[in-house]
C-alpha positions, 0 to 999 in steps of 0.5 A: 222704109217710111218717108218723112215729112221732111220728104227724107226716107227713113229705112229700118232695118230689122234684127232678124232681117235676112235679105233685102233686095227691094232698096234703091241705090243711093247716089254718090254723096260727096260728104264723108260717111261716117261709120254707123254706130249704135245699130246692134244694141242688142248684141247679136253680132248683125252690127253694119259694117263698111266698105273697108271693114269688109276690105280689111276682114279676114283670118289668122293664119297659125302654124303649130298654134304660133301666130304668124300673120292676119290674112285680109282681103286681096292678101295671097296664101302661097302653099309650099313645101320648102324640103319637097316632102309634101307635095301640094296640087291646087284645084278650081272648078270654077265655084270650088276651089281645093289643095290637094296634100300628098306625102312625099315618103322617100324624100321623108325618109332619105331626110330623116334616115341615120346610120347605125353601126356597130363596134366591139359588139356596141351599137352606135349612131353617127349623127343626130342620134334622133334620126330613124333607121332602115329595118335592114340596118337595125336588123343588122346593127342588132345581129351583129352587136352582143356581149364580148368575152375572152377567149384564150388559146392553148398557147395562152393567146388572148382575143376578144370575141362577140357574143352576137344574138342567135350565138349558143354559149355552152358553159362547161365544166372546166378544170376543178370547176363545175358550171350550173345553169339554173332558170330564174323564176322570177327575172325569167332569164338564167342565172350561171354559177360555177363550183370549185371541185376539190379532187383531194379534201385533205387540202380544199373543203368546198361549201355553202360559205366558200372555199375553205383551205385546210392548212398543215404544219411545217416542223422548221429544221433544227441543228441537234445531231440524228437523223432529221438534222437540218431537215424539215418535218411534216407530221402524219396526216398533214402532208397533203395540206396547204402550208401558209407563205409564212410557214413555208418561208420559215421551213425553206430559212430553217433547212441546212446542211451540215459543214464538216472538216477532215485533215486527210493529207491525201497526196492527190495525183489526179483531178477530177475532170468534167465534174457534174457535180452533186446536189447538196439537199437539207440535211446532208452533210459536206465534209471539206477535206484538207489534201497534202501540204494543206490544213482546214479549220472549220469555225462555226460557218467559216471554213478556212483553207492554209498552207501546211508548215511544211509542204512536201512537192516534187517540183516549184515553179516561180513566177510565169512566162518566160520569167518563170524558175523552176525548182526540182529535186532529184536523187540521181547524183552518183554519191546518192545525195539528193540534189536541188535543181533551179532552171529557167522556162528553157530549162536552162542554168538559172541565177540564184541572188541575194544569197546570205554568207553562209555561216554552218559548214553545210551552208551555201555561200554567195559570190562575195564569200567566194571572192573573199576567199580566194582572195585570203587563199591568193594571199597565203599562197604569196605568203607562203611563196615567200616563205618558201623562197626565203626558205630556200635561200637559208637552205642555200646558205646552209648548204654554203655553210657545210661547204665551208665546213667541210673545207677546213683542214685537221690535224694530222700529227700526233701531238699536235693541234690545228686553227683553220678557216675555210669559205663555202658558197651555193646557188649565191649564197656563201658562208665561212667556217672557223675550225680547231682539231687535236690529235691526241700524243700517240695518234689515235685520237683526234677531236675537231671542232667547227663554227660558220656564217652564212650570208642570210645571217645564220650561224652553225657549227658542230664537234667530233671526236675520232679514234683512229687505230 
């Protein structure tokens, strides 16, 4: 520090000025003061400074490299932790002050902590999926998590196990199969295979490229007459091979059996009951009988059953319930013939309509012949009546004639002759007579001679000779 002529003192300040405690305090000035400037030319970070650049100086405070204020002077830095998972203990020792930073673990871990848990043998989060877990839950989650497999019961049940760590799956040969259980080198895990067994070479061949089918033949059936006919055939050796679908469908199309018919006429008395029936097998052949009062005709598949023109029964019955007739024969009559019976349900008398006239002398007739006739026979017995009754009055007035007759008187005396009349009547017929008698001259012979009339317009007469002695 120098003093100028002016009576001013003039401080120089050195570089490499550490301390100065020898200055004397100026007084208050109330001109401004301006910043001093200029005074660290050589740049080595020992510029002046004043009042508020020591008030404003500070430092940055930054949390995970981001900015997020200037701390400057009078300016309070709070320490806290907003989710208690540090817990801060400020110290001071009157020249020391210190923060004391503990970690809260369990507030930590209860914050931080998920769940994990298992279903169908999957583990899965509920939550953030970022979270940690317990060792207990792991370990848990992880025992009980593992591959699925179905299982499936005698009965043919199906359920879904888990196959969980620590769980020993036995692979075992199964029917047909054999399972092998091979150490990989490479992966160092194992490697499961299975072989199909084939019990009979004739149907499967197993190898390194698969299974391999060995197929046979089905012979189709044919419709020529023998032994085989409508059978299917296997050749020797191919019968425990495999057919294929077409194969067999084709044989199954092919094999039939043989429809025959026969026209016995069997006159059949009883029938067959509970019938069990018969299996009808390729090849067999089925006679369709035709029994009594039957024909069958058999054209190509078609089998057709008809009435016999002529049906021989013993009894007929017509129609159902109480409209029912019923037609017998019996040969009971006492003249031998056979007889033809007609009943009702009841076995009563039944009505035989629409009857045509009979024409034969051995045909039925119907009722309007029947009245027809006994109308022609009442109609001749009138006539005849009549004829009769006229009859019977000629014969009266004939009989009234020879009454009339018999009234005329002869001749007695020889020589001589005799006219004579006479009348006659009977049960109201009458009748007159006119006679003329001679006797011969010596008397022995006398001839007499007569004619009459009857009432009924008849006439009669008559002549005699007698010879008297």
């Amino acid at each position: 520090m120098t003093k100028a002529a002016d009576g001013k003192e003039t401080v120089n300040v050195s570089y490499d000025l550490v301390t100065e405690d020898h200055l004397t305090p100026v007084a208050n000035n109330a001109k401004s003061v301006t910043k001093p400037t200029n005074i660290d030319p050589k740049g080595k970070g020992k510029d002046a400074a004043t009042v508020n650049d020591v008030l404003n100086a500070g430092w940055n405070l930054q949390a995970n490299d981001e900015a997020v204020d200037a701390v400057t002077h009078g300016n309070n830095v709070n320490f806290t932790s907003k989710d208690g998972s540090v817990k801060i203990t400020a110290k001071s020792d009157g020249s020391t002050s210190s923060l004391d930073f503990a970690v809260n673990a369990t507030s930590i871990v209860n914050q931080v902590t998920g769940t994990i848990s298992y279903k169908d043998g999957k583990a899965t989060t509920n939550g953030d999926g970022k979270r940690v877990a317990t060792v207990g839950d792991v370990a848990n989650t992880i025992n009980n998590t593992g591959w699925l497999t179905n299982v499936t019961d005698a009965n043919g049940n199906v359920t879904t196990k888990v196959v969980t760590p620590n769980t020993q799956v036995n692979y075992v040969n199964g029917d047909g199969t054999k399972a092998n259980v091979v150490a990989n080198s490479t992966t160092g895990g194992l490697d499961v295979t299975f072989n199909v067994k084939s019990a009979n070479t004739d149907t499967l061949t197993v190898g390194k490229d698969g299974v391999k089918v060995n197929t046979g033949e089905i012979t189709e059936a044919t419709d020529v007459a023998g032994a085989n006919r409508g059978k299917v055939t296997v050749a020797a050796g191919e019968g425990n091979k495999v057919a294929t679908v077409q194969n067999v469908a084709n044989a199954i199309n092919s094999a039939s059996w043989t429809v025959k018919v026969a026209d016995t006429q069997e006159e059949i008395t009883t029938s067959t009951a509970n019938d069990e029936g018969s299996s009808v097998r390729a090849g067999n052949e089925i006679t369709h009988v035709a029994g009594k009062n039957l024909k069958v005709k058999r054209d190509g598949n078609a089998v057709t059953y008809a009435l016999a023109n002529d049906v021989s029964v013993n009894t007929v019955t017509v129609g159902a319930g109480n409209a029912a007739t019923t037609v017998t024969t019996s040969s009971s009559a006492e003249d031998g013939v056979t007889e033809v019976k007609l009943t009702d349900a009841a076995g009563k008398a039944t009505r035989v309509t629409n009857v045509a006239a009979g024409a034969k002398d051995t045909d039925a007739v119907n009722v309007s012949q029947l009245r027809n006739s006994n109308a022609q026979i009442n109609q001749n017995i009138a006539h005849l009546d009549n004829k009769v009754n006229r009859m019977g009055k000629d014969l009266r007035a004939g009989i009234a004639g020879s009454n009339a007759a018999a009234g005329l008187p002869q001749v007695y005396i020889p020589g001589k002759s005799m006219v004579a009349a006479a009348a006659g009547t009977f049960k109201g017929q009458g009748a007159v007579a006119v006679g003329y008698s001679r006797a011969s001259d010596n008397g022995k012979v006398i001839l007499k001679l007569q004619g009459n009339a009857n009432t009924r317009g008849e006439v009669g007469g008559s002549v005699g000779v007698g010879y008297q002695w």
